[in-house]
PDB file of N, CA, C and O in Angstrom:
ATOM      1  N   UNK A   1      58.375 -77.772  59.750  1.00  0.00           N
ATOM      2  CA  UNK A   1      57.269 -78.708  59.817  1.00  0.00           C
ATOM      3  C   UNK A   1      57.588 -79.884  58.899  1.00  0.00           C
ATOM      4  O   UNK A   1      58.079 -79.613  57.803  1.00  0.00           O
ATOM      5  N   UNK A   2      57.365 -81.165  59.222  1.00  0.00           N
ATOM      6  CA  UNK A   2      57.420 -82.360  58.398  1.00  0.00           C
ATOM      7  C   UNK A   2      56.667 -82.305  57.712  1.00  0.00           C
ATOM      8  O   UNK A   2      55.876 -81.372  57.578  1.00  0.00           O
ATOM      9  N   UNK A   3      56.736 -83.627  56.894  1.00  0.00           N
ATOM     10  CA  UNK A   3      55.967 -83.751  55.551  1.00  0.00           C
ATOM     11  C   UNK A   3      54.716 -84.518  55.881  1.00  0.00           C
ATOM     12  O   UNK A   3      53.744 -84.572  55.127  1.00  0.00           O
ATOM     13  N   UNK A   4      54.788 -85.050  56.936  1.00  0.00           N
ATOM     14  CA  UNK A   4      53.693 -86.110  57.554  1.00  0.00           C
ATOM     15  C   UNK A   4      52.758 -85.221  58.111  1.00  0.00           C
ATOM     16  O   UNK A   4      51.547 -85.402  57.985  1.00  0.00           O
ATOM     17  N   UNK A   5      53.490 -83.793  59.028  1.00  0.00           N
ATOM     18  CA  UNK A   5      52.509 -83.182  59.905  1.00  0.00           C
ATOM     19  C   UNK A   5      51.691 -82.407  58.832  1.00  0.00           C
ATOM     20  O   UNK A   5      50.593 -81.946  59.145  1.00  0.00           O
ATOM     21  N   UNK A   6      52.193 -82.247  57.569  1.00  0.00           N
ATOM     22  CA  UNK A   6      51.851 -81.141  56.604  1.00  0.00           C
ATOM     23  C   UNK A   6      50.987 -81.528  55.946  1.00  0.00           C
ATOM     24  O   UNK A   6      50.202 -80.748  55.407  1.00  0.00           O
ATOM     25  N   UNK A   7      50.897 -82.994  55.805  1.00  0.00           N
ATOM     26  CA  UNK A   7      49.975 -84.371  55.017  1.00  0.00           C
ATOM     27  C   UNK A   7      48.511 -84.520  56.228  1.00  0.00           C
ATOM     28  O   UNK A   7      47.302 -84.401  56.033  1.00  0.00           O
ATOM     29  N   UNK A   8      49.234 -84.796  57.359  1.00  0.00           N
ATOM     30  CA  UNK A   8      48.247 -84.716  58.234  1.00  0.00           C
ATOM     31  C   UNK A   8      47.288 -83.701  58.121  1.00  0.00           C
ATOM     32  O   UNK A   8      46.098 -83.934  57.909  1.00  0.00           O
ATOM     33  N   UNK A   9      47.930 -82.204  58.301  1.00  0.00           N
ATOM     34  CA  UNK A   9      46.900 -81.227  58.392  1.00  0.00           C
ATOM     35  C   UNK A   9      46.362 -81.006  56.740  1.00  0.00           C
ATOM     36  O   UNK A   9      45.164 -80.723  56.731  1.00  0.00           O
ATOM     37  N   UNK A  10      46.656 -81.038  56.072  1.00  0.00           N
ATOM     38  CA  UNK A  10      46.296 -80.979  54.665  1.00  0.00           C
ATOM     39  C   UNK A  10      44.845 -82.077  54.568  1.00  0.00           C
ATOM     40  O   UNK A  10      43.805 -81.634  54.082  1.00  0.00           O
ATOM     41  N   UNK A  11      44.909 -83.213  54.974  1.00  0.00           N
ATOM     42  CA  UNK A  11      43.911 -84.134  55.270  1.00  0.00           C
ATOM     43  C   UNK A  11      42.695 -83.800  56.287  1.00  0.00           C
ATOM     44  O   UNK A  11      41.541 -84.198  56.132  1.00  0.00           O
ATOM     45  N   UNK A  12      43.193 -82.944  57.425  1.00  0.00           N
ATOM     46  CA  UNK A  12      42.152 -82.703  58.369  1.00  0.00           C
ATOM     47  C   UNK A  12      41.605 -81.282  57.449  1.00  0.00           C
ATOM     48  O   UNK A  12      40.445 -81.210  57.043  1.00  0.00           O
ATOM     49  N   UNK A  13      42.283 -80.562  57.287  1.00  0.00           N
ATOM     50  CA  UNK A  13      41.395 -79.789  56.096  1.00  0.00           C
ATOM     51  C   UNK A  13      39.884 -80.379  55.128  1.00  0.00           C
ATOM     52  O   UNK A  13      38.694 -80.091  55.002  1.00  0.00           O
ATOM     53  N   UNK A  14      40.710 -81.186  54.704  1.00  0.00           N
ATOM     54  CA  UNK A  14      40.167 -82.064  53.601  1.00  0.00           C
ATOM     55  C   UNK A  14      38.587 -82.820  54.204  1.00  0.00           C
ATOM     56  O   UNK A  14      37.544 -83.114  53.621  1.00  0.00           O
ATOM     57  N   UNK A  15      38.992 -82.927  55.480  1.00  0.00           N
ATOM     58  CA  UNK A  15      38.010 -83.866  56.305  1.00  0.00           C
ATOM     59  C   UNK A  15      36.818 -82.539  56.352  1.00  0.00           C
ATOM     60  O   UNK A  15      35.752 -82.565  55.737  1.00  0.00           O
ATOM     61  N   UNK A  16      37.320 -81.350  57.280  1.00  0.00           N
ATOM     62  CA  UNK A  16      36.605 -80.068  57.366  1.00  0.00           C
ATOM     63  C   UNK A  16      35.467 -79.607  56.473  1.00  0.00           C
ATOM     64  O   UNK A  16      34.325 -79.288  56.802  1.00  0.00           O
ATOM     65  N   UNK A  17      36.103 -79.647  55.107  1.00  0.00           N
ATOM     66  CA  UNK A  17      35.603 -79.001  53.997  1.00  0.00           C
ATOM     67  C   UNK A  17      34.441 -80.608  53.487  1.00  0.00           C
ATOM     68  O   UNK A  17      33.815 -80.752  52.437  1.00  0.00           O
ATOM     69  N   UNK A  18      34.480 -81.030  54.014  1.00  0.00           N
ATOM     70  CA  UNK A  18      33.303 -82.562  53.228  1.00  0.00           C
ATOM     71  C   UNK A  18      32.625 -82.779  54.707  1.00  0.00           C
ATOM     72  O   UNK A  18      32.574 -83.984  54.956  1.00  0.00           O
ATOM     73  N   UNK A  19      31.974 -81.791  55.992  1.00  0.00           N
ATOM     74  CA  UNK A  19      31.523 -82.359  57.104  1.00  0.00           C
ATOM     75  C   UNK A  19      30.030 -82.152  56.226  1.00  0.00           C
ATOM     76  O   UNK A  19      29.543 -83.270  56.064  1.00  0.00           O
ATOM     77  N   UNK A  20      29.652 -81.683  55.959  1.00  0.00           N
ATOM     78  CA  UNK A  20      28.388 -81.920  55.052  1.00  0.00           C
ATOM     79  C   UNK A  20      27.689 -83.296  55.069  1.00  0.00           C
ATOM     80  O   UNK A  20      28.370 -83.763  54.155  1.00  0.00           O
ATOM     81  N   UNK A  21      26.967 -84.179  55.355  1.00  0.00           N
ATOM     82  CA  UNK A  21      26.456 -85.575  55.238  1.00  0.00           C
ATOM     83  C   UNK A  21      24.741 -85.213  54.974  1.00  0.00           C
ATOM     84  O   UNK A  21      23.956 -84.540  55.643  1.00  0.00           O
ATOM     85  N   UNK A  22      24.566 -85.992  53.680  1.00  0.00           N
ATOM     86  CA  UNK A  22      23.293 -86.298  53.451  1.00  0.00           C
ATOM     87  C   UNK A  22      22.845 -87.807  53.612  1.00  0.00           C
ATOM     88  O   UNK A  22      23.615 -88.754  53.766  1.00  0.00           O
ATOM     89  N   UNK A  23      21.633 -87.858  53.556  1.00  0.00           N
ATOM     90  CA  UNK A  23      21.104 -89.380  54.062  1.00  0.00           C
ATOM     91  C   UNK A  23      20.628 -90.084  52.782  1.00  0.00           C
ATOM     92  O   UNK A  23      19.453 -89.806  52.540  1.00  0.00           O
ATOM     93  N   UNK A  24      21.264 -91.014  51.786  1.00  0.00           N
ATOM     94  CA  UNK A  24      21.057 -91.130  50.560  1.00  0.00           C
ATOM     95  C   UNK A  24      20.074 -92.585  50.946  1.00  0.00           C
ATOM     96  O   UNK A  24      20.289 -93.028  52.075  1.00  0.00           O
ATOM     97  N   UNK A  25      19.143 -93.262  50.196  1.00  0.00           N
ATOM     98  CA  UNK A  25      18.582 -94.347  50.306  1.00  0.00           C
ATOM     99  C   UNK A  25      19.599 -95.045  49.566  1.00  0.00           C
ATOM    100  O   UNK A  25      20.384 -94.566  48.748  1.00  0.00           O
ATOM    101  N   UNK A  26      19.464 -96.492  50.035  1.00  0.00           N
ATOM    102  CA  UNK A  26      20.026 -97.675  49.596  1.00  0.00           C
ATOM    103  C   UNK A  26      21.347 -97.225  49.985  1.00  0.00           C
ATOM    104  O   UNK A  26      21.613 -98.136  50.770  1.00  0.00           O
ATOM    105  N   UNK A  27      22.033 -96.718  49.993  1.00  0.00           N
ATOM    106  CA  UNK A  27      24.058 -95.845  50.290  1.00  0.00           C
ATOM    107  C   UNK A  27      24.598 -95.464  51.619  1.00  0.00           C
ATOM    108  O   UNK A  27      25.751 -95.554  52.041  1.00  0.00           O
ATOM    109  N   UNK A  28      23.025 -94.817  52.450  1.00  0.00           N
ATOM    110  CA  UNK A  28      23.420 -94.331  53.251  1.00  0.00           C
ATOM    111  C   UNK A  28      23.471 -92.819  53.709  1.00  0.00           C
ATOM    112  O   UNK A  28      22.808 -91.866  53.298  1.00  0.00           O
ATOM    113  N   UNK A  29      24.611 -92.886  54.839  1.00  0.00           N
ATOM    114  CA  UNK A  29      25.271 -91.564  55.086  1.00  0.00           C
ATOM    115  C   UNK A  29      26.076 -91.136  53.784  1.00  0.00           C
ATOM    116  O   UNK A  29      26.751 -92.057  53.325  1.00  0.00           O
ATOM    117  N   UNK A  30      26.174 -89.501  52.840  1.00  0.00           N
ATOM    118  CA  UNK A  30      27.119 -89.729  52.200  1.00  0.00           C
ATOM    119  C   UNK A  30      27.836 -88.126  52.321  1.00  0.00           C
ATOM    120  O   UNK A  30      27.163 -87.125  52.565  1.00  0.00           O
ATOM    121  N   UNK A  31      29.051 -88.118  52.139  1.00  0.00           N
ATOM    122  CA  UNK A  31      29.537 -86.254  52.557  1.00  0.00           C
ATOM    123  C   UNK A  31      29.261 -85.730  51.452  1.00  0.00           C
ATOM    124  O   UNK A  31      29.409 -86.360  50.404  1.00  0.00           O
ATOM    125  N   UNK A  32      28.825 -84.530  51.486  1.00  0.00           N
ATOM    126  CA  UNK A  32      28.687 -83.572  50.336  1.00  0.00           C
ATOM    127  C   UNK A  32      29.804 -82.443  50.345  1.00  0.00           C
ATOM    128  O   UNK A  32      30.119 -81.646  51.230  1.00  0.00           O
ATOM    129  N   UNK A  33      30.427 -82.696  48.723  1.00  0.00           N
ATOM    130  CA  UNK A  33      31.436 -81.572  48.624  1.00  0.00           C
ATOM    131  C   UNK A  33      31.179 -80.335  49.028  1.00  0.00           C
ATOM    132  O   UNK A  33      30.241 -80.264  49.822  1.00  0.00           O
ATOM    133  N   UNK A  34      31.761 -79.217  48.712  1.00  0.00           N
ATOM    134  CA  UNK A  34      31.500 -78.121  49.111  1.00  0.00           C
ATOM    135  C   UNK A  34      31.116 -77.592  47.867  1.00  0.00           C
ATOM    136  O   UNK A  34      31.548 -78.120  46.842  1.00  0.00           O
ATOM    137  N   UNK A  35      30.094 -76.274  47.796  1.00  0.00           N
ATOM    138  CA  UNK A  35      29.230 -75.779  46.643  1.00  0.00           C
ATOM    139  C   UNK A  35      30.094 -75.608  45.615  1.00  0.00           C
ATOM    140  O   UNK A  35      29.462 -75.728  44.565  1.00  0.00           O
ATOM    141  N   UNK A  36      31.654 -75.305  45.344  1.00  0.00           N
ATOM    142  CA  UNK A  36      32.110 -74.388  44.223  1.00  0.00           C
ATOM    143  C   UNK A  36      32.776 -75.807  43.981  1.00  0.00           C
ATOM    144  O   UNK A  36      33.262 -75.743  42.851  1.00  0.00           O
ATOM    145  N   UNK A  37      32.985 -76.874  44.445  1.00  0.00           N
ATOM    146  CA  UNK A  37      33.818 -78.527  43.915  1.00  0.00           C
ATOM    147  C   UNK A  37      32.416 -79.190  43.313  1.00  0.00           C
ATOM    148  O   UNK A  37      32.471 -79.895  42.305  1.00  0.00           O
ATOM    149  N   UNK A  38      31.132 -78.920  44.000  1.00  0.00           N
ATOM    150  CA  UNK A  38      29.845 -79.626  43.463  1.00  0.00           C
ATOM    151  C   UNK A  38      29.412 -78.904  42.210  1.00  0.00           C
ATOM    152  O   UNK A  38      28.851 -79.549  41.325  1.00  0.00           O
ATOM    153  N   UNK A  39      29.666 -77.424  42.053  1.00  0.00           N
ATOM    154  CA  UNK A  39      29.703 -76.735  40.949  1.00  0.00           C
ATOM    155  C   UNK A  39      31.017 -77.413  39.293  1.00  0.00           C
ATOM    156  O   UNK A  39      30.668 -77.770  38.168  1.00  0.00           O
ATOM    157  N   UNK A  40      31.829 -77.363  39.632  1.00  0.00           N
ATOM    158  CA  UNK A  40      32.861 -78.295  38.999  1.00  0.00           C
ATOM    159  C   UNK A  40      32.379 -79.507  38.276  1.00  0.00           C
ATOM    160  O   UNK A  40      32.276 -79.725  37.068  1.00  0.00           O
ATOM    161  N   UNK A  41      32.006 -80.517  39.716  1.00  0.00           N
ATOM    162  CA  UNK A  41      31.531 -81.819  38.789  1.00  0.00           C
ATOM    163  C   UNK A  41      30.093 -82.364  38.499  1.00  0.00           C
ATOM    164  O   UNK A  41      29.767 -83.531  38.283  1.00  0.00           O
ATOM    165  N   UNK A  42      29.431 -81.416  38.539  1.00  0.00           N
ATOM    166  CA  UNK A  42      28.066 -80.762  37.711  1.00  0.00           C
ATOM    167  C   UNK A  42      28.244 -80.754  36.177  1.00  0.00           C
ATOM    168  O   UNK A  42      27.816 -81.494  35.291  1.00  0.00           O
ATOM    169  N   UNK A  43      29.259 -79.328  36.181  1.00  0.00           N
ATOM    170  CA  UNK A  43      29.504 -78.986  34.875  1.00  0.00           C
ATOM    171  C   UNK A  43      30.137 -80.107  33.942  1.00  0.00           C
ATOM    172  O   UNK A  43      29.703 -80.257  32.799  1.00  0.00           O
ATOM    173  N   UNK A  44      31.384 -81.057  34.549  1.00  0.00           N
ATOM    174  CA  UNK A  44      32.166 -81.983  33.840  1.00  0.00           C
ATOM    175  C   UNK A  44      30.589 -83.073  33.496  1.00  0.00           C
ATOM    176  O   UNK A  44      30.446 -83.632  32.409  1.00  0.00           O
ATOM    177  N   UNK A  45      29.697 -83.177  34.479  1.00  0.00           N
ATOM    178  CA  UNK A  45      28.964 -84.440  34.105  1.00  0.00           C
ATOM    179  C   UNK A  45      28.106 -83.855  33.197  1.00  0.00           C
ATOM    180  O   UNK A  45      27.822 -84.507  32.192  1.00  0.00           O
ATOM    181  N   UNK A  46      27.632 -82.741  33.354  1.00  0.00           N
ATOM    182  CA  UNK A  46      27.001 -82.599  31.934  1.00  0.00           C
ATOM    183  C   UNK A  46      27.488 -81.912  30.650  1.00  0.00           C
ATOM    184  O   UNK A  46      26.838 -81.311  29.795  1.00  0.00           O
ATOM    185  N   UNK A  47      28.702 -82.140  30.734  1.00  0.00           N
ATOM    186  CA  UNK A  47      29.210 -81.909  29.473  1.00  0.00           C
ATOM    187  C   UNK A  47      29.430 -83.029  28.952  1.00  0.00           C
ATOM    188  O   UNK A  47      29.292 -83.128  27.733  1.00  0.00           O
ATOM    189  N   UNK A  48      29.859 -84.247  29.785  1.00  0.00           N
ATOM    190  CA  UNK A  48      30.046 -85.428  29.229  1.00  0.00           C
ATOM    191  C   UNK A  48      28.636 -86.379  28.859  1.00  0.00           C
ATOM    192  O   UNK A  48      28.739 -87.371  28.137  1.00  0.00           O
ATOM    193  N   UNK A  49      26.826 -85.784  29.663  1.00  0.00           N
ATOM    194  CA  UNK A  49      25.831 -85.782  29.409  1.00  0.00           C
ATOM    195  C   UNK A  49      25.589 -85.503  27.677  1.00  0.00           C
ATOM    196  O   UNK A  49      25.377 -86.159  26.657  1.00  0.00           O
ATOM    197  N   UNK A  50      25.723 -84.482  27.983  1.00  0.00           N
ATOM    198  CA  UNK A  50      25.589 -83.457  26.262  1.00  0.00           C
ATOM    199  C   UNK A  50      27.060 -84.153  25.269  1.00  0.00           C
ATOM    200  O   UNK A  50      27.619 -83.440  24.435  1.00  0.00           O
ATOM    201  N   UNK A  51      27.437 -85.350  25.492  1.00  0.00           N
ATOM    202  CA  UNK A  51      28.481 -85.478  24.721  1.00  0.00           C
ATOM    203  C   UNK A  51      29.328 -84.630  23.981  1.00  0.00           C
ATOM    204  O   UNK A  51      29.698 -84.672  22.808  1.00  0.00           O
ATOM    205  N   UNK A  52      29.632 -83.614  25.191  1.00  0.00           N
ATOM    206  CA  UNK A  52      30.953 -82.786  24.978  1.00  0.00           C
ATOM    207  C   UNK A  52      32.273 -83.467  24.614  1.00  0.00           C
ATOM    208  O   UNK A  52      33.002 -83.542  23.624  1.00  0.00           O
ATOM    209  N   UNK A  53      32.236 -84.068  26.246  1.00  0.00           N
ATOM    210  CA  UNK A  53      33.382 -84.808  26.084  1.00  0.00           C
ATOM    211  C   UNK A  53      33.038 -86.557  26.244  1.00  0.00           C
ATOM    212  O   UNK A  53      31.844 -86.850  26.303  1.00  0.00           O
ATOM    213  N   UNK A  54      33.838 -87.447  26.297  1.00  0.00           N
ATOM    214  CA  UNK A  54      33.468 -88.507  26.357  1.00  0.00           C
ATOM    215  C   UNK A  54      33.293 -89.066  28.119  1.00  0.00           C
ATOM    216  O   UNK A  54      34.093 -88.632  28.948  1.00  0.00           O
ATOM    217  N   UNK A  55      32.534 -89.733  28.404  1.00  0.00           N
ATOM    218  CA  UNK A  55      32.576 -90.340  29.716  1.00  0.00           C
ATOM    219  C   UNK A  55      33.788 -90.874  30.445  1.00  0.00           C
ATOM    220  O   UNK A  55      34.126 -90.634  31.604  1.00  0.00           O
ATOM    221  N   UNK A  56      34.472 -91.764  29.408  1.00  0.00           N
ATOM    222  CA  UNK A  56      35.957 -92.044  30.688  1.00  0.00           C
ATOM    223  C   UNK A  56      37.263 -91.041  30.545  1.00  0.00           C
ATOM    224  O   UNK A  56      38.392 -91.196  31.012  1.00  0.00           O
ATOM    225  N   UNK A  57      36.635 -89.756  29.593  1.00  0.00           N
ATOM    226  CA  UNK A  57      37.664 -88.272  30.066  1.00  0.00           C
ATOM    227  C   UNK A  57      37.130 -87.495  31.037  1.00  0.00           C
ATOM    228  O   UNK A  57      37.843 -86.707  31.658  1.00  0.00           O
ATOM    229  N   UNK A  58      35.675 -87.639  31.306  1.00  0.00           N
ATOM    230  CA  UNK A  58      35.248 -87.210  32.019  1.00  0.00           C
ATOM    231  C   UNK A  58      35.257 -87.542  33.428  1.00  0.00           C
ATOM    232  O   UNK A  58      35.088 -86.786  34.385  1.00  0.00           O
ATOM    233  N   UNK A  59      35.513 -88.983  33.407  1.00  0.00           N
ATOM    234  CA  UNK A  59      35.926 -89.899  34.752  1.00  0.00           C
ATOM    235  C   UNK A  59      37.375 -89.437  34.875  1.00  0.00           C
ATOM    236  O   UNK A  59      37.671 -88.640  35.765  1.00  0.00           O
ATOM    237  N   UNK A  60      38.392 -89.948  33.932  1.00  0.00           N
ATOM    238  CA  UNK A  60      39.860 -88.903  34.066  1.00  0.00           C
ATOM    239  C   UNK A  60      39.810 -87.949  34.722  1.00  0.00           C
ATOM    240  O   UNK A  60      39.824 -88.062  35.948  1.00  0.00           O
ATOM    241  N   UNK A  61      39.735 -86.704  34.104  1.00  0.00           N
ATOM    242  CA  UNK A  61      39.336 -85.352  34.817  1.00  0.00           C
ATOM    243  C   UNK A  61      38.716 -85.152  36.138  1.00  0.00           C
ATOM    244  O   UNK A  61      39.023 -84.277  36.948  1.00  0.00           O
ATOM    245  N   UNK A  62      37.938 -85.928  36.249  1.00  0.00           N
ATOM    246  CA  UNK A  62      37.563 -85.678  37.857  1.00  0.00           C
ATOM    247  C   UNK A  62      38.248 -86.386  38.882  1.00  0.00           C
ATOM    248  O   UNK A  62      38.364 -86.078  40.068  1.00  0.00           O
ATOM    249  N   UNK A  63      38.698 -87.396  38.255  1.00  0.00           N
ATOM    250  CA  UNK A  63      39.461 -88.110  39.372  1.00  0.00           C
ATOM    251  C   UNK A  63      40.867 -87.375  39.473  1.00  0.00           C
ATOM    252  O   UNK A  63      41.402 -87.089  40.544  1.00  0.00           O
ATOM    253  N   UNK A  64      41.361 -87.124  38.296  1.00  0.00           N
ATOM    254  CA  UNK A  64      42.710 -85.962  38.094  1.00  0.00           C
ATOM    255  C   UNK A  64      42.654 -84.940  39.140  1.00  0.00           C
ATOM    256  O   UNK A  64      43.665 -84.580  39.744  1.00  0.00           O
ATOM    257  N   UNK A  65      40.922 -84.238  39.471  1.00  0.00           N
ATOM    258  CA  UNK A  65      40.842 -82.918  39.879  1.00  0.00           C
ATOM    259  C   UNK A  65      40.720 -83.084  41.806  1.00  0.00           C
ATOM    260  O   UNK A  65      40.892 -82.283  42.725  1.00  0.00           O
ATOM    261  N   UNK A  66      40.314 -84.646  41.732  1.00  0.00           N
ATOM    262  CA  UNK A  66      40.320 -84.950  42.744  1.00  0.00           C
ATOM    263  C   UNK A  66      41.729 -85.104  44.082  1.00  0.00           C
ATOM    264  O   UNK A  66      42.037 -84.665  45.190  1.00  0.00           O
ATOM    265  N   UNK A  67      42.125 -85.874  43.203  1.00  0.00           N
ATOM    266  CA  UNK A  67      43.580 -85.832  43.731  1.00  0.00           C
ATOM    267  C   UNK A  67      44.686 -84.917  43.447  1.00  0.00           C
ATOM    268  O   UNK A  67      45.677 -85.206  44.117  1.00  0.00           O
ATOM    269  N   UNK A  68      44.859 -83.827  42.616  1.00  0.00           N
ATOM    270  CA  UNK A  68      45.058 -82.683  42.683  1.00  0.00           C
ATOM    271  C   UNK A  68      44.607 -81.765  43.979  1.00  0.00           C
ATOM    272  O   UNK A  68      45.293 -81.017  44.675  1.00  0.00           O
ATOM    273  N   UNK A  69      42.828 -82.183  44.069  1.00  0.00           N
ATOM    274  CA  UNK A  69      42.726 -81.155  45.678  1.00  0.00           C
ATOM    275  C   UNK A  69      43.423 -81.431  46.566  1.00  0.00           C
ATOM    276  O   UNK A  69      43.883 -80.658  47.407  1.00  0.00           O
ATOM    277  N   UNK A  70      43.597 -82.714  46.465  1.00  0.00           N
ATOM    278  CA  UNK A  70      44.601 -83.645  48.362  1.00  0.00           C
ATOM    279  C   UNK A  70      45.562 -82.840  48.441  1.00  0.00           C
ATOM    280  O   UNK A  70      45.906 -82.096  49.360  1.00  0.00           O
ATOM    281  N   UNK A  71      46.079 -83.058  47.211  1.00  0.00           N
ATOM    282  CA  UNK A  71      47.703 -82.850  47.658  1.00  0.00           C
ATOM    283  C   UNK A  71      47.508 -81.519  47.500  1.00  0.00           C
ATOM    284  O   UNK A  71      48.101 -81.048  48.470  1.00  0.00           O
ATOM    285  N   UNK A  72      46.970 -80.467  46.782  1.00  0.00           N
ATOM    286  CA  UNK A  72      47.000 -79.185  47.262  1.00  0.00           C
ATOM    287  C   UNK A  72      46.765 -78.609  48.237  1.00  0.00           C
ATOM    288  O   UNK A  72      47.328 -77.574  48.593  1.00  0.00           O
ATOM    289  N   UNK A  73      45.764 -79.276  48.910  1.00  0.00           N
ATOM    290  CA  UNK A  73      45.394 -78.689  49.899  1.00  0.00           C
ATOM    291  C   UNK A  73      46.727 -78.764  51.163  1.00  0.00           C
ATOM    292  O   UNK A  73      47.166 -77.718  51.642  1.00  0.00           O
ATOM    293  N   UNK A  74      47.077 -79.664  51.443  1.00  0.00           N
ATOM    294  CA  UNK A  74      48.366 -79.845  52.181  1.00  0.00           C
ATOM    295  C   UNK A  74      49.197 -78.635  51.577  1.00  0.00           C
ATOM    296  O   UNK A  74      49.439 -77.528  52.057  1.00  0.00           O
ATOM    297  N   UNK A  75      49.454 -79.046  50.711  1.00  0.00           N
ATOM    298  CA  UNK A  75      50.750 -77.783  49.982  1.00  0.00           C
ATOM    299  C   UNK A  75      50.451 -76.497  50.126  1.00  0.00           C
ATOM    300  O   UNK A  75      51.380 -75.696  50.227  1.00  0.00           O
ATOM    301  N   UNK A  76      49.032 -76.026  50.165  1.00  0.00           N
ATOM    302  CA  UNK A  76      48.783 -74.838  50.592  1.00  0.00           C
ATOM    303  C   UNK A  76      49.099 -74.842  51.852  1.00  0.00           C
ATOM    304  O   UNK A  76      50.111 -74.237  52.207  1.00  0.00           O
ATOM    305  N   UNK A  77      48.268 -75.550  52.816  1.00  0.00           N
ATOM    306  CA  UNK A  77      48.741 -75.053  54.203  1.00  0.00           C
ATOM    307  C   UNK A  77      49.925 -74.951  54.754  1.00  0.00           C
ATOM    308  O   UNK A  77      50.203 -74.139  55.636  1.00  0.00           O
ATOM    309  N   UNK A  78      50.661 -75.740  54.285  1.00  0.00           N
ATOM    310  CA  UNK A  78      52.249 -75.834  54.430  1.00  0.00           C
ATOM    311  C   UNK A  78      52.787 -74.454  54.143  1.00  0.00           C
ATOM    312  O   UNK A  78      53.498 -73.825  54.927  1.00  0.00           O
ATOM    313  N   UNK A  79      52.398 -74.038  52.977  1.00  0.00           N
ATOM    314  CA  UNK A  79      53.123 -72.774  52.461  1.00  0.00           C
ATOM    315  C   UNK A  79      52.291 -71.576  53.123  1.00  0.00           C
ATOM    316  O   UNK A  79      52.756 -70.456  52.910  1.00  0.00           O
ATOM    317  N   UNK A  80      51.615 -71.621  53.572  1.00  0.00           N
ATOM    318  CA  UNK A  80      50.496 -70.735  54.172  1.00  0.00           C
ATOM    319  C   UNK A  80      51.756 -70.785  56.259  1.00  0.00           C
ATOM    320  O   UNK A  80      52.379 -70.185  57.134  1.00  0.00           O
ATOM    321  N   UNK A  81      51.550 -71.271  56.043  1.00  0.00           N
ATOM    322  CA  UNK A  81      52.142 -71.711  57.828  1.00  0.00           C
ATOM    323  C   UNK A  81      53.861 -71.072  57.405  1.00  0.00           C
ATOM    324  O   UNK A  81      54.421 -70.197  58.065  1.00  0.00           O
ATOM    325  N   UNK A  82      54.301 -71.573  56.502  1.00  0.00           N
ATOM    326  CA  UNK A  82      55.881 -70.675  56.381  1.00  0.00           C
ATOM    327  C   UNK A  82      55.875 -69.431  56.006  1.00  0.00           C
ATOM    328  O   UNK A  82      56.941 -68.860  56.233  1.00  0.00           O
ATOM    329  N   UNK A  83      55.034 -68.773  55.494  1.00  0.00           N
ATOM    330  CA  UNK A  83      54.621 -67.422  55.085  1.00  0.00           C
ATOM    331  C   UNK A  83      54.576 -66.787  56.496  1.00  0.00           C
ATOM    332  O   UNK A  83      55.330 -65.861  56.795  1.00  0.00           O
ATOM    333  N   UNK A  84      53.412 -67.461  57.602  1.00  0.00           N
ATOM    334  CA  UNK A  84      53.385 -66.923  58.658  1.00  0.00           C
ATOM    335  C   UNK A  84      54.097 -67.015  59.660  1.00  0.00           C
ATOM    336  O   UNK A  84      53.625 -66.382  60.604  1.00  0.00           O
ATOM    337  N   UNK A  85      55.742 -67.914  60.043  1.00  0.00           N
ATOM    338  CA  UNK A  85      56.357 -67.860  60.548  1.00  0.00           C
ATOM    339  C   UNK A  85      57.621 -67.089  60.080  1.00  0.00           C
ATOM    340  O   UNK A  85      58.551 -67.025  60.884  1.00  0.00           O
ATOM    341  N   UNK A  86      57.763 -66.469  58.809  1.00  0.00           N
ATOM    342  CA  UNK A  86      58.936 -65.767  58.436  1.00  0.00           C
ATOM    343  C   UNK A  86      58.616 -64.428  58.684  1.00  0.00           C
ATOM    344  O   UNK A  86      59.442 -63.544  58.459  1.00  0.00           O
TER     345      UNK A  86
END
């Protein structure tokens, strides 16, 4: 499998897991993560609420955790799909 088809499906994953849409005023349509990623950046915002940590580590970190999911998620399925063809 290529790296594009592996990117591709890693993305349609990605699409899957956010079909969720709430109807926000003034914003719009908006996707809602899935419960255990909305659980995640709950906790980061109110720790950075409760001045745990500071607000732009807290922006770091989520955006870190964010793009960490992309590309994992691809990398899983990839490795998930060669597991099941060997």
């Amino acid at each position: 499998m290529s790296t594009i088809t592996r990117d591709l499906s890693g993305a349609r994953e990605t699409v899957r897991a956010y079909t969720r849409r709430v109807e926000v005023p003034m914003l719009g349509e908006v996707a809602v993560p899935p419960p255990d990623k909305l659980a995640y950046y709950a906790g980061v915002g109110l720790l950075a609420a409760l001045q745990v940590i500071e607000w732009p580590l807290a922006l770091v970190v989520t955006a870190g955790h964010l793009l960490a999911d992309q590309h994992l998620s691809g990398l899983a399925k990839g490795l998930g799909e060669a597991l099941e063809s060997a």
